[in-house]
N, C-alpha and C positions, 0 to 999 in steps of 0.2 A: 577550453571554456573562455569566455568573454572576459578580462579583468573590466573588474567596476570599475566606473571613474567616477570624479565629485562632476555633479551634472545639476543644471537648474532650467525647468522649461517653462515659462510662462504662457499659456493660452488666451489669446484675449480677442476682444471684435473691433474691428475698424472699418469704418464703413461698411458695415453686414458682410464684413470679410476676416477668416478668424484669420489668423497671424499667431506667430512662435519667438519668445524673444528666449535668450538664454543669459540674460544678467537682472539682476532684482532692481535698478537703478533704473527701467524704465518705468516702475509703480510709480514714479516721481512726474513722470512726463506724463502719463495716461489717466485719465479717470478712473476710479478704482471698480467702480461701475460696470467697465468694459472686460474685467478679467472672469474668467470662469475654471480656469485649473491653473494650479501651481504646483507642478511635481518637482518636490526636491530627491536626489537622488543619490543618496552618502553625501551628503555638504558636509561643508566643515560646521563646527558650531559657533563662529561669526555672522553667517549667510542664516542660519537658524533665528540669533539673534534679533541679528536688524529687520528680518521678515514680521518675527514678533510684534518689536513693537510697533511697524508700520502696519498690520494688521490689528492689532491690538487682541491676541491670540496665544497661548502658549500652546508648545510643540512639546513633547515627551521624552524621555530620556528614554534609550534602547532598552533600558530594564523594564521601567514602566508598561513601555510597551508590549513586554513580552507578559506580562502576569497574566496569569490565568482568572481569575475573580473577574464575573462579570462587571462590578464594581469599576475596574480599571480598565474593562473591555468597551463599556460602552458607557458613556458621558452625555448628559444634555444638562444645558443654562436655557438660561430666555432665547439666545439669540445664539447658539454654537453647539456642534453636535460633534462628538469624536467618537470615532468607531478603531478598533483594534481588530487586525485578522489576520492571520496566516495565512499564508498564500506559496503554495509545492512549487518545488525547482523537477526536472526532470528526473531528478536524481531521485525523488521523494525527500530532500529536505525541505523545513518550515523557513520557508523565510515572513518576517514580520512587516506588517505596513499599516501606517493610524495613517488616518483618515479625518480633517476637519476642516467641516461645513460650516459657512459664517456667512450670511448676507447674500447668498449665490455663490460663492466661490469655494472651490474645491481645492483644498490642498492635500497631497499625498506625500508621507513622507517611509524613503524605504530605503535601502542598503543593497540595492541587488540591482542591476542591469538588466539581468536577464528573465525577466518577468513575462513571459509572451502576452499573459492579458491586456497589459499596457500596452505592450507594441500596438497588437491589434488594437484595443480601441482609440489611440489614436490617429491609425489609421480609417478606422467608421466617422472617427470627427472631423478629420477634413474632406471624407468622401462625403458628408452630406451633415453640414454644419448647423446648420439651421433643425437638425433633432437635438443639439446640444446647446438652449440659451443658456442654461445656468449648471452650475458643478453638480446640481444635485442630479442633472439628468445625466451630465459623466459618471459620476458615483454608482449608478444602475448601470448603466452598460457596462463598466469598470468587474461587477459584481456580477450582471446576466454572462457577460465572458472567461470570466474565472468559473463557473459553473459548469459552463460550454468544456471549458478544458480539462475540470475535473470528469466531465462526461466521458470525454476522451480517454482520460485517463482507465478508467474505470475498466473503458468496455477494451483496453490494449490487457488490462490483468485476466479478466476476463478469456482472452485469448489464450494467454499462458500457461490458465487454469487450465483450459481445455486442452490445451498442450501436453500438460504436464500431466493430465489424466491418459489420454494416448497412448505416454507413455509406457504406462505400468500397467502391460499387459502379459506378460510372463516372469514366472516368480522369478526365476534364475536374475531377468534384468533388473531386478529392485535391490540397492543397495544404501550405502549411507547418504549418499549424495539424491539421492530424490526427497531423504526425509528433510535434507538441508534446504533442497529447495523448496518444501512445502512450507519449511519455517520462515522462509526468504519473502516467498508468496503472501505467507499470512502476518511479515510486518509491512508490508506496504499496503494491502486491505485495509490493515488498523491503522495507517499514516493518513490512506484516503478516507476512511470515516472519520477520522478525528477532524481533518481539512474540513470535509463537509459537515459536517455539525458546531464546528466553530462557525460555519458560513451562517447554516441557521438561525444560529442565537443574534449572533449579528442583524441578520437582516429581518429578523421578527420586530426586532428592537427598531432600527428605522421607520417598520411599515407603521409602529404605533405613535412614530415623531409627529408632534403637530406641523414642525418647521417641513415636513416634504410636502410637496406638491401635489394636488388631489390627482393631477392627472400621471403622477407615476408611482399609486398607489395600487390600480391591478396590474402594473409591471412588477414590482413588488410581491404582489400577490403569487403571482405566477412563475417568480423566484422559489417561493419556499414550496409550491409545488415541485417543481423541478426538482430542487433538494429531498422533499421526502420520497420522490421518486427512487434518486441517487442513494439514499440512506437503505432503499428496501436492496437493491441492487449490489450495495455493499454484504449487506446481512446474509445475503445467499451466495454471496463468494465467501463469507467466512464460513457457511453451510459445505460449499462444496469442498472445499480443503480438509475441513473436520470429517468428510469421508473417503476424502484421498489419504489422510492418515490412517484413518482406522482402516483403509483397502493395502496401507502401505505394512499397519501391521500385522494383519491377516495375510498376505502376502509372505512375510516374516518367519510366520507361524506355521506354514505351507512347505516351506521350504526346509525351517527345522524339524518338521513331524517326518520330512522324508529322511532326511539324515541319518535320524533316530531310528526312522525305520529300518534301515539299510543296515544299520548295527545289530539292532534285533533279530533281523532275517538271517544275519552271517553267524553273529552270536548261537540261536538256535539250530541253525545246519552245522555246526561243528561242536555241537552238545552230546549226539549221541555217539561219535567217534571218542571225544573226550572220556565217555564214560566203557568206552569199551575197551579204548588204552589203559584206562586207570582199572579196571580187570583183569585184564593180561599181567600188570606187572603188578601184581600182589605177590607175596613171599609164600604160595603155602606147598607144602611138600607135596601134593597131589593135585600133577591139571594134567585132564588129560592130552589138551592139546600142545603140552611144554617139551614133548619129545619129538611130535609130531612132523613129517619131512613137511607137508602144508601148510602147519599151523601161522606162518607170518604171511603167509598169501591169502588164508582162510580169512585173518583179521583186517587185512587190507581193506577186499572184497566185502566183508560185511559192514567194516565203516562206511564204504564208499554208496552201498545198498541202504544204508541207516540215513544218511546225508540224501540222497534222492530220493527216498520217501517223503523225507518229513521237506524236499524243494515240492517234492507233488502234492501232496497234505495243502501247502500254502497256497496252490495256483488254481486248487479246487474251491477253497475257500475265497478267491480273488484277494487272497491280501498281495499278491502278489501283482 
């Protein structure tokens, strides 16, 4: 994996041409006017600072930003909007990232490198710069591509479901290890819906900001469809697992009902020998077969006659 490193990118226009700087010191030389993203990325909390008060903005402590209370998820003033979101590493862990909008300008701030949404959209903003004049229209794409990839996401679990159902098709091959993976399957389901409805709340909350833009408001729009899309799509992966379980323990139950049966079947055929041993060797002064030169060949033969009946008895009845 990637180690993080402390990283600062400034976005900005020069001559309708964007440019990247990666020191805070050129806010000084540039019109503040010209910037449109400012990804910090694990700074130290110097570079935090002096950003602050050159923007006149506070940025959040990593706790803050982790709370869950829509309260500290999502922030609007007159003039500043912070948004809070979680955002999946490959791995399925949460990585955190606030988001704040001031004047046009988009600052992100996160702890991970390895973000793919990021990558890609900053690669969509310098293939065609001029869809991004102000942070708030990065902030949408930033959010339509985290969506994109939880799509991704989605439809790879999707796959392993269907994998994993494939699999369990004779009792014999079902063991502990398929019901592990179906527990395995169904916390990443629950990692991707939580992602995607964190997403939701988030961007409901935007769409009703006065500070966004009228014209990336049915972008917007067509976000939280996406999303409810994602959320139904979720919901039937946790459908399908919840019957790969119950096929896992029905399966279970297939397999111990034969066991049991196979003891019942053996039990039963060595019932009536049992009881014809425990006959013979009774103590009473009078049998007639106790002198007899055939008598332990008679008993043999008749257990052995007792035992094949009660195998044909069964194979008539097909329990067998």
């Amino acid at each position: 994996m990637q180690q993080n490193i402390q990283q600062v990118r400034l976005f900005y226009f020069d001559n309708n041409r964007l440019k990247i700087a990666k020191d805070i010191d050129i806010l000084k030389e540039i019109p503040l006017s010209n910037f449109v993203w400012i990804d910090l990325n694990n700074v130290a909390p110097e570079t935090e600072s002096e950003l602050e008060q050159f923007l006149k903005i506070y940025i959040q402590e990593e706790e803050e930003i982790e709370e869950i209370e829509m309260s500290s998820r999502y922030i609007e003033t007159e003039d500043t909007m912070v948004a809070n979101s979680n955002f999946l590493l490959d791995s399925y862990e949460k990585e955190p990232v606030s988001f704040i909008l001031k004047n046009g300008i988009l600052v992100s701030v996160r702890d991970n490198s390895n973000l793919k949404s990021f990558n890609e959209t900053v690669k969509k903003l310098f293939a065609n710069p001029r869809n991004y004049p102000t942070g708030y229209h990065i902030f949408v794409a930033l959010m339509e591509t985290r969506v994109e990839y939880d799509a991704d996401m989605i439809e790879d679990a999707t796959r392993d479901i269907t994998k994993l159902s494939k699999s369990m098709t004779v009792a014999e091959d079902v063991d502990e290890d398929v019901l592990l993976a179906i527990k395995n399957m169904q916390e990443r389901v629950m990692h991707l819906r939580e992602n995607i409805i964190d997403k939701q709340r988030v961007v409901s909350n935007v769409l009703k900001s006065a500070l966004i833009p009228e014209d990336l408001k049915p972008r917007l729009s067509m976000v939280i469809k996406d999303i409810n899309s994602l959320i139904e799509h979720t919901k039937f992966g946790f459908d399908r697992l919840d019957y790969l379980q119950d096929t896992f323990l029905g399966l279970v139950n297939i397999e111990q009902n034969k066991i049991i049966k196979i003891f019942t079947v053996v039990s039963v055929i060595f019932l009536p020998p049992t009881l014809i041993a425990s006959m013979y060797g009774m103590n009473f002064d009078f049998m007639p077969e106790l002198h007899w030169r055939f008598g332990y060949l008679f008993s043999i033969i008749l257990m052995i006659v007792a035992s094949g009946l009660t195998l044909l008895f069964f194979k008539k009845k097909n329990w067998l």
